[in-house]
C-alpha atoms as one frame of an Amber mdcrd trajectory, in Angstrom:
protein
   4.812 -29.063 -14.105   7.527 -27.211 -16.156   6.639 -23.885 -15.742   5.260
 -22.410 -12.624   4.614 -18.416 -12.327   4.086 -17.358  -8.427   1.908 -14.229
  -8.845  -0.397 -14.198  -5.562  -0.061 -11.379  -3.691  -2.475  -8.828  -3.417
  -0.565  -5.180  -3.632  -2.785  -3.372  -1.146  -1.979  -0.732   0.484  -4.262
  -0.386   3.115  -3.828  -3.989   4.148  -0.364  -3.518   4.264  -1.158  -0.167
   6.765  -3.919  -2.386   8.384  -2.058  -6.605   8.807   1.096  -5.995   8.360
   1.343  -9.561   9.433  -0.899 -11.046   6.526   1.032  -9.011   4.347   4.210
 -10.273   5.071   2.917 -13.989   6.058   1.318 -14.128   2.644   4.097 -12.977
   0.498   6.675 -15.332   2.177   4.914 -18.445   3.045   3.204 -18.245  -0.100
   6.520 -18.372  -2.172   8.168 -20.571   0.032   5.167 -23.086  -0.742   5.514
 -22.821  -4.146   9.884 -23.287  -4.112   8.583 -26.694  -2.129   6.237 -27.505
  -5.246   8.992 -26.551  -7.655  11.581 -28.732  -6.250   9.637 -32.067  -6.284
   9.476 -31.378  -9.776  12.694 -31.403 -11.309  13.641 -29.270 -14.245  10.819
 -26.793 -13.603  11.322 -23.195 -13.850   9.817 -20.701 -11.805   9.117 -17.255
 -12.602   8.516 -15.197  -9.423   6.663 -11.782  -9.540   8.758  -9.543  -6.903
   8.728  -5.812  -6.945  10.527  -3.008  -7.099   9.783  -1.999  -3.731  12.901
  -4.350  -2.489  15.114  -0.980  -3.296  13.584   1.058  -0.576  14.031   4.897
  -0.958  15.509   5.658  -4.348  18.167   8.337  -4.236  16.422  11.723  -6.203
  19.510  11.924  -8.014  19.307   8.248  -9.769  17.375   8.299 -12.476  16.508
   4.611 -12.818  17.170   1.883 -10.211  19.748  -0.696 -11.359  19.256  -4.314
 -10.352  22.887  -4.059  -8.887  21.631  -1.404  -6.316  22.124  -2.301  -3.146
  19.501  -0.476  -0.992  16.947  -1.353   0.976  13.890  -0.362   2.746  14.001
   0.423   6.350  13.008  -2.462   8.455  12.678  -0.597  11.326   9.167   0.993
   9.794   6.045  -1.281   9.341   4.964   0.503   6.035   7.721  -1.290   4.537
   6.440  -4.522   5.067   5.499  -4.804   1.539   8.946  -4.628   0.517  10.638
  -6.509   3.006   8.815  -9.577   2.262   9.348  -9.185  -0.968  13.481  -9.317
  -0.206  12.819 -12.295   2.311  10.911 -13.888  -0.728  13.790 -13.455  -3.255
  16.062 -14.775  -0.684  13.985 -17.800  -0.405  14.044 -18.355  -4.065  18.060
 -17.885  -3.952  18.122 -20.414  -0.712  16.043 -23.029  -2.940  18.247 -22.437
  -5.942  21.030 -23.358  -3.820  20.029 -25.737  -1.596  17.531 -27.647  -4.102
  18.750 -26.842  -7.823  15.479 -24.809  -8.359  15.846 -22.972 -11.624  13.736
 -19.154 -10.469  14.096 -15.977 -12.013  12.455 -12.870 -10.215  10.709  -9.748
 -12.216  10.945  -6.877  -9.832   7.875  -5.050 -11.415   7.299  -1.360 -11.039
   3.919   0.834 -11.566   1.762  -0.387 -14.231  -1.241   2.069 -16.269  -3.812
  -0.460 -18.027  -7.256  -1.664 -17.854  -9.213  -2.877 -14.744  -6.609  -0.857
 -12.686  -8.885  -0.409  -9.559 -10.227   3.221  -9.669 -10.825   3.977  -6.308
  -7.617   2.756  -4.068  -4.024   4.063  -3.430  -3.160   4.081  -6.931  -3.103
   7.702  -8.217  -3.380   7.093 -11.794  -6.142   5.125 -11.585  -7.951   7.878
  -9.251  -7.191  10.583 -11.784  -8.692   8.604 -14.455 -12.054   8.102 -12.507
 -12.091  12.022 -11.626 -11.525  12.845 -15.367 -14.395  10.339 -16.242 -16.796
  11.532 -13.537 -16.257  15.415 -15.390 -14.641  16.644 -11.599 -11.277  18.755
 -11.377  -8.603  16.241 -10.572  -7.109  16.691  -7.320  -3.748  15.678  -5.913
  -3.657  15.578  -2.337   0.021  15.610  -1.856   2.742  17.786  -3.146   2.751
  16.394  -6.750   6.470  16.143  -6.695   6.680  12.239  -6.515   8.080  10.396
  -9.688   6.387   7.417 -10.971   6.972   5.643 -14.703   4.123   3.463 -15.438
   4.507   0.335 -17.995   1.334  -1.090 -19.691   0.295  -4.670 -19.342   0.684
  -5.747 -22.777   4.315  -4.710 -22.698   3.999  -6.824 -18.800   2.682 -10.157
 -20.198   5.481  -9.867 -23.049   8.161  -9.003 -20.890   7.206 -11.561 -17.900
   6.780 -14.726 -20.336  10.109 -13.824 -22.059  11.524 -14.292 -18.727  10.076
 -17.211 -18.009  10.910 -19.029 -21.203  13.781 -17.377 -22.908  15.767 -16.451
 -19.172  19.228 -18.241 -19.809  20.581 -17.570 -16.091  18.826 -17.362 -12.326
  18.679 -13.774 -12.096  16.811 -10.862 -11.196  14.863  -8.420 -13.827  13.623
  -4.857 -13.577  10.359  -4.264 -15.213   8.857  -1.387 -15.732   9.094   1.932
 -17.548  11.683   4.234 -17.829   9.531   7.333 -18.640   9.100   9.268 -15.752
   6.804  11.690 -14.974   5.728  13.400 -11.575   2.402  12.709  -9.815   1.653
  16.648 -10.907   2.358  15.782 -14.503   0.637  12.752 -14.432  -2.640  14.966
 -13.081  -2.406  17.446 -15.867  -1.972  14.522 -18.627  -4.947  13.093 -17.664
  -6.696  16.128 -17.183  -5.863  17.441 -20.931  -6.855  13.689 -22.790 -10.126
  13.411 -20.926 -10.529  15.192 -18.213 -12.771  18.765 -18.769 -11.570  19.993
 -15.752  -8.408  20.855 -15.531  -6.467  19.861 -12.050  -5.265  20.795  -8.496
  -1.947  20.100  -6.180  -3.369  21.015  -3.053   0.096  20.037  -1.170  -0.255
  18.248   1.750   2.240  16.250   2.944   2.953  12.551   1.317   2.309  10.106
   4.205   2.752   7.234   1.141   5.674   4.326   1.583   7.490   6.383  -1.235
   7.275  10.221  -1.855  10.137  10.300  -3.663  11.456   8.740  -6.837  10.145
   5.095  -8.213  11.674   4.624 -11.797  13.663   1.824 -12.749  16.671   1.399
 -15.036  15.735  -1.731 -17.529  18.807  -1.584 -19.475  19.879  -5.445 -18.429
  16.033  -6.765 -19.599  16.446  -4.760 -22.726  19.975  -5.996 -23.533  19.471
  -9.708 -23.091  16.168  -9.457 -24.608  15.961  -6.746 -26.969  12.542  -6.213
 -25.284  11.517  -2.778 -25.277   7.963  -0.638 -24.301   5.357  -0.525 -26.817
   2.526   1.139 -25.760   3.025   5.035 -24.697   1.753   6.714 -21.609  -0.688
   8.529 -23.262  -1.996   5.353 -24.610  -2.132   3.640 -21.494  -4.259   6.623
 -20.059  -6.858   6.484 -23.184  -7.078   2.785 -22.853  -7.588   2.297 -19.360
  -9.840   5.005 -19.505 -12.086   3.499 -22.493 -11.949  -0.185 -20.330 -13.679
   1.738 -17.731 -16.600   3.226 -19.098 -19.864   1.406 -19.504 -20.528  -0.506
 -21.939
């Protein structure tokens, strides 16, 4: 093989609340399997899909998460399993680029708005979307203060195989978008392109692995690359929305 992209992790939340274990088994052994397949072929490059959850808490007061940020989630706190195996898995990648000359370059990917987004699991967009559809008043359970940016999977696919064939050096990439916009903003977007509805923050408290600020800073993807995001927020919203009606 020359290329090899390590994508196989399933970003569920209520597995990660329910096997912890799995979670974190899968994500590391996983990648560690495919750093063993990379290095008995030499000259292959690997392109490993991490996360941006490897930050941990973003400080409210830093508007977009550099890749030279040094924070981490607490690993002390089983809902940040997610993350943490994402970290051990980017140190394994570093270990094998050491140890074994494996050329890997991680994408730490943020929150993504596009088609065949499940409707119906932790992923507030998508719920908002299938509330709009279904003609009911969009409700957000928590405060509506969090900040999310999401990036549409065109723009993904562009940005990930630019990594993986254009990537000069054995680094690590934000990728995501830098537009953010608050889970209550987010509601009331929605609500005014196709919802009839209108929305709700009822306020309850955020029991979520992040209820504060998720946006990253893509400045070093967009330098080296000139890449930059195409497809708007509002876009992403009609689009995933017109994916999920019935044909």
């Amino acid at each position: 093989f020359t290329h090899i992209i390590h994508a196989a992790t399933d970003a569920s939340a209520a597995l990660n609340e329910a096997k912890p274990l799995t979670v974190f088994q899968t994500i590391v052994r996983g990648t560690e399997h495919v750093l063993e397949l990379a290095a008995a072929q030499p000259g292959a490059k690997v392109l490993f899909l991490s996360s941006g959850a490897v930050y941990g808490q973003q400080p409210i007061e830093l508007a977009g998460i550099p890749e030279t940020w040094t924070g981490s989630p607490n690993p002390q706190i089983a809902i940040n399993t997610y993350g943490e195996a994402k970290r051990a898995a980017e140190m394994l990648c570093a270990i094998y680029r050491k140890q074994f000359c494996v050329n890997v370059v991680s994408a730490r990917i943020f929150s993504l708005l596009g088609p065949f987004l499940p409707l119906a699991t932790h992923f507030a967009a998508g719920n908002f979307i299938r509330d709009a559809l279904a003609g009911e008043r969009i409700t957000v359970l928590g405060n509506g203060r969090p900040v999310r940016s999401y990036l549409y999977p065109t723009d993904l696919a562009i940005w990930l195989f630019t990594l993986l064939t254009a990537s000069p050096r054995e680094a690590a990439y934000n990728i995501g978008s830098e537009r953010a916009v608050s889970i209550a903003e987010l509601a009331q977007t929605v609500a005014t392109l196709i919802g009839r509805q209108g929305h709700e923050v009822l306020g309850r408290e955020n029991p979520g692995w992040n209820a504060g600020r998720y946006v990253p800073d893509t400045s070093l993807i967009r330098a080296e690359f000139d890449l930059t995001e195409k497809v708007s927020l509002e876009s992403a919203i009609l689009k995933t929305a017109a994916a999920s009606l019935p044909n």
